[in-house]
N, C-alpha and C positions, 0 to 999 in steps of 0.2 A: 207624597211626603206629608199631607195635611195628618194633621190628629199625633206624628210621630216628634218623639222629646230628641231635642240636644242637647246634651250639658255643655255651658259656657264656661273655661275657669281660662281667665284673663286680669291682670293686676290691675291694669291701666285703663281709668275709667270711660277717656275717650273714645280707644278701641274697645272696652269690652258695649259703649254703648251702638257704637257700629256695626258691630257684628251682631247683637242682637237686632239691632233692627233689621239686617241684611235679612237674615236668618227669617222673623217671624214673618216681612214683608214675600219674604218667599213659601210661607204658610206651614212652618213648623214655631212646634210649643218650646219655646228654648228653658231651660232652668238654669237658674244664674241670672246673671253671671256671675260665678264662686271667683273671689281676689287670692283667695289663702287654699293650701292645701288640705288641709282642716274641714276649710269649710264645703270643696270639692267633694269629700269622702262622706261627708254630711249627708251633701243633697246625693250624691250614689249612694246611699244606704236608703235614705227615705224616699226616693225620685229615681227608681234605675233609670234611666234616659235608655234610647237606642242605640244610640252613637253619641259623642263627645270631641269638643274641638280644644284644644291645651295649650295655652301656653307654656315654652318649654322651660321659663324662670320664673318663678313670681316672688318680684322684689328680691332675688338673692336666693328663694329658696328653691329648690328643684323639683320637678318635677314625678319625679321615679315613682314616690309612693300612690300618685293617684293613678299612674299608667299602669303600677301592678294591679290596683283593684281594679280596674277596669276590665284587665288582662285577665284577671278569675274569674271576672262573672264574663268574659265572653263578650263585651261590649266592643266594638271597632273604633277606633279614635284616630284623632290626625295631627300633628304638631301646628300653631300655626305663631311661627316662628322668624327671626330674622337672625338667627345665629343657624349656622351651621349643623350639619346632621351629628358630626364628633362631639356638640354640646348636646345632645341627647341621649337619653336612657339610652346605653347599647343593649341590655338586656329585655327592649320592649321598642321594637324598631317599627315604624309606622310613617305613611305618607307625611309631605309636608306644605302647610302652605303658607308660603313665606311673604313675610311684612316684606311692604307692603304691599295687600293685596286690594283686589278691587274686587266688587258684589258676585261677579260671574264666577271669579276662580271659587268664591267663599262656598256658592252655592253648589257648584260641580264637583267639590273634596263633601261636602254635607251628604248631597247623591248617593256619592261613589260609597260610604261608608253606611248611608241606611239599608241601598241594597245588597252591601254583605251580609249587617246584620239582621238583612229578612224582617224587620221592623218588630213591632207586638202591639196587641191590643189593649191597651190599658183602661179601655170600659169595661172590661168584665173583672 
């Protein structure tokens, strides 16, 4: 997993600083954490990441539009979430891992989602 990007897009500054640390302590490069959708699409435009972990509201807004672009370029992603799967994109259906979670699950949904996406080399 070393050298392989995750994007973070999480509202909530506590968790998103948790989950970063989960994440890089477990020796991935995280980007983010993105609060806003907006800003999500940003760092995927400039930063494709390998995989990406989502919160399924941020602040009211929803999710959908960054699970489509993710969803075109082919990137695996995972909700991680504490609402239910019905409050998710149904049009973009993917694992979940639900608040509250603790470092192992964080790390084992990160795993499960680089080795779909077969990772990339981003030094060259």
């Amino acid at each position: 997993m070393a050298g392989q990007r995750l994007l973070v897009v999480e509202d909530e500054l506590l968790v998103a600083l948790d989950i970063e640390s989960i994440l890089s302590e477990g020796g991935l490069d995280v980007i983010g954490p993105a609060s806003s959708a907006a800003e999500a699409l940003k760092l995927i435009a400039d930063t494709p990441p390998d995989a990406a972990l989502l919160d399924a509201n941020l602040s009211g807004e929803p999710i959908d539009t960054v699970a489509q672009a993710l969803s075109e370029r082919g990137i695996p992603f995972a909700y991680v979430t504490g609402y239910g799967r019905e409050s998710l994109p149904p049009a973009h259906p993917a694992s979940i891992v639900p608040k509250p979670f603790d470092a192992e699950q964080l790390l084992a949904a990160a795993r499960q989602l680089l080795a779909a996406g077969g990772g990339t080399d981003h030094a060259a």
